[in-house]
C-alpha positions in Angstrom: 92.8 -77.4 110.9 90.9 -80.5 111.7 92.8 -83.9 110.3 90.2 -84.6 107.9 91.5 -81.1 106.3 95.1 -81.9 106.6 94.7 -85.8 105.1 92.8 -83.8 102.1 95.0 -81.0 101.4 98.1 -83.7 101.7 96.6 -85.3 98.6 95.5 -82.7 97.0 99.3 -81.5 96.9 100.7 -85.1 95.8 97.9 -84.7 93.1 99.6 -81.3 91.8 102.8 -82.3 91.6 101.4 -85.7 89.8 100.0 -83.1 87.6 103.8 -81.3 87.1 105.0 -84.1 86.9 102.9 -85.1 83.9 102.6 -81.8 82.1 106.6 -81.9 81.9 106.8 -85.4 80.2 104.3 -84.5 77.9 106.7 -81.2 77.0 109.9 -83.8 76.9 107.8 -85.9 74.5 106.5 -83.5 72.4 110.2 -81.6 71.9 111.4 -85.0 71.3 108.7 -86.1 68.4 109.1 -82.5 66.7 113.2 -83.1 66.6 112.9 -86.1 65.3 110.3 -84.9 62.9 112.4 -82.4 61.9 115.2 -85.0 60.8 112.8 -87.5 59.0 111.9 -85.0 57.1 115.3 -83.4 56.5 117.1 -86.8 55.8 119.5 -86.5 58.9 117.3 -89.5 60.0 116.2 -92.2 58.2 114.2 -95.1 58.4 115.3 -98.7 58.7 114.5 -100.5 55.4 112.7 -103.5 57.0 110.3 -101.0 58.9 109.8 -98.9 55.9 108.8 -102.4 53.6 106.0 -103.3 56.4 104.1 -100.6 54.6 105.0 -101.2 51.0 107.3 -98.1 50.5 110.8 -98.2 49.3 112.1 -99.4 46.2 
C-alpha cells in the first residue's frame, strides 16, 4: 500500500469513529430529552417559576 493510501485510510478511520462518536451523543441526548419529557409531563419535574413567567404562564 503506497503512503498516500495509508495517510487516507488513517483518516478515513478517525472520521468513523468521529462518526460513533457522534451518533452515540446524539442517542444519550435523545434518551435524556424523552426522560425528562416524560417527567414534565407527569409532574415528577417541574419548572422553576421565574422561567415559567418569562412566557406568561403561571398564575
Amino acid at each position: 500500500m503506497h503512503v498516500e493510501q495509508r495517510a487516507i485510510a488513517c483518516i478515513l478511520q478517525t472520521v468513523d469513529r468521529k462518526i460513533e462518536a457522534e451518533e452515540a451523543r446524539k442517542e444519550a441526548l435523545e434518551a435524556l430529552f424523552k426522560a425528562l419529557l416524560h417527567d414534565l409531563m407527569t409532574a415528577q419535574r417541574r419548572l422553576p417559576k421565574d422561567y415559567v413567567h418569562q412566557f406568561g404562564g403561571g398564575a
